[in-house]
N, C-alpha and C positions, 0 to 999 in steps of 0.2 A: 492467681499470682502469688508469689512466695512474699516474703517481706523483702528479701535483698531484692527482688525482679520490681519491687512498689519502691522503696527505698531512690533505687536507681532511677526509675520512671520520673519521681517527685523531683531530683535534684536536675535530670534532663528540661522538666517542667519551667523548674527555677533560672536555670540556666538561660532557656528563651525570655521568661520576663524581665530579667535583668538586662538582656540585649537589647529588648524591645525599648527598656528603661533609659540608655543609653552608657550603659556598663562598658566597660572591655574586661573581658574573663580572660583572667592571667595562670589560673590554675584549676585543677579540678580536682579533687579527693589529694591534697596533699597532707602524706603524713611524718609526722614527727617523732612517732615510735608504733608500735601496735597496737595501743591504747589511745593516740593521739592524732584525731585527723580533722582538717577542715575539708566543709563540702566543696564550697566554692572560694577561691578567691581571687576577687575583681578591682577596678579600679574607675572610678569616675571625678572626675576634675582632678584634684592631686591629693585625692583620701581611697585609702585602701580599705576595702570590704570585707570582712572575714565574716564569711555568711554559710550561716545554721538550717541545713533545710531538713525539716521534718515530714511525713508525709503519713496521711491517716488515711483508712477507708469509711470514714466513718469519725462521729465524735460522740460514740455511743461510751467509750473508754478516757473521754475527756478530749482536747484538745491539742492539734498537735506541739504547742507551745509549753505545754503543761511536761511534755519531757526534758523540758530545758533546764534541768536544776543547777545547783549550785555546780558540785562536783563537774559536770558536764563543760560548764562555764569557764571552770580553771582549767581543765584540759583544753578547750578554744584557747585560751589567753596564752596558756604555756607554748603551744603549737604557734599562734600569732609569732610569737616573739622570736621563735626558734626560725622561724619562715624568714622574718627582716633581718636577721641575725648572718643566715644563708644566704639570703640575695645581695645582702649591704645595701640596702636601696635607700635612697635618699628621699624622705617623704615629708608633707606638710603636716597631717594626721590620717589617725587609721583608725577605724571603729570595728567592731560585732555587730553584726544584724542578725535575723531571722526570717526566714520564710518559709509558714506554716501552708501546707495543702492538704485539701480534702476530696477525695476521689469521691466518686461514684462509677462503679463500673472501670474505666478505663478514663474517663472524663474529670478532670478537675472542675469539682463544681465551685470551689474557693480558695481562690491563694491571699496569704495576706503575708504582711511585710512590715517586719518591725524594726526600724532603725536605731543604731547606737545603744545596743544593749549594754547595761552593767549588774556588776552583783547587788 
């Protein structure tokens, strides 16, 4: 598999356990310029989701949360803002999450899920 063919698979991955979670996915790869994209963005009770999905074959190169740096961070946030900016949506609050996957084979052997990320 290529990275964008795993990349994809990861975020389809995330996409079901967010549903499973009791999400409603409102968007999916939306972006804010060519540099600025969120994976997912969902929504559960009256807080909007801006969620990070990384996706590794392996955590032999670290973790996939470990690519979440700063820089990364303020492109989410910028993109956030540009999205509620776009919609006018009227919200209670909104966070950044993440959710890291670790394949093996074609199998996610681990998803994890970290809420309300900040810098």
């Amino acid at each position: 598999m290529t990275n964008k063919t795993i990349g994809k698979y990861g975020e389809d991955l995330a996409k079901n356990f967010l549903i499973k979670k009791g999400y409603e996915i409102l968007e999916l790869n939306f972006r804010y310029s060519r540099l600025a994209e969120i994976d997912i963005i969902a929504k559960k009770d009256k807080t909007i989701h801006f969620v990070e999905v990384k996706t590794r074959t392996g955590e032999n190169f670290g973790t996939p949360f470990e690519a979440i740096n700063k820089k990364k961070m303020l492109s989410i946030i910028k993109c956030a803002n540009y999205y509620l900016s776009v919609k006018n949506m009227k919200i209670s609050s909104f966070q950044i999450d993440a959710i890291g996957i670790v394949l093996s084979g074609d199998k996610a052997i681990k998803i994890d899920f970290i809420e309300n990320l900040s810098l």
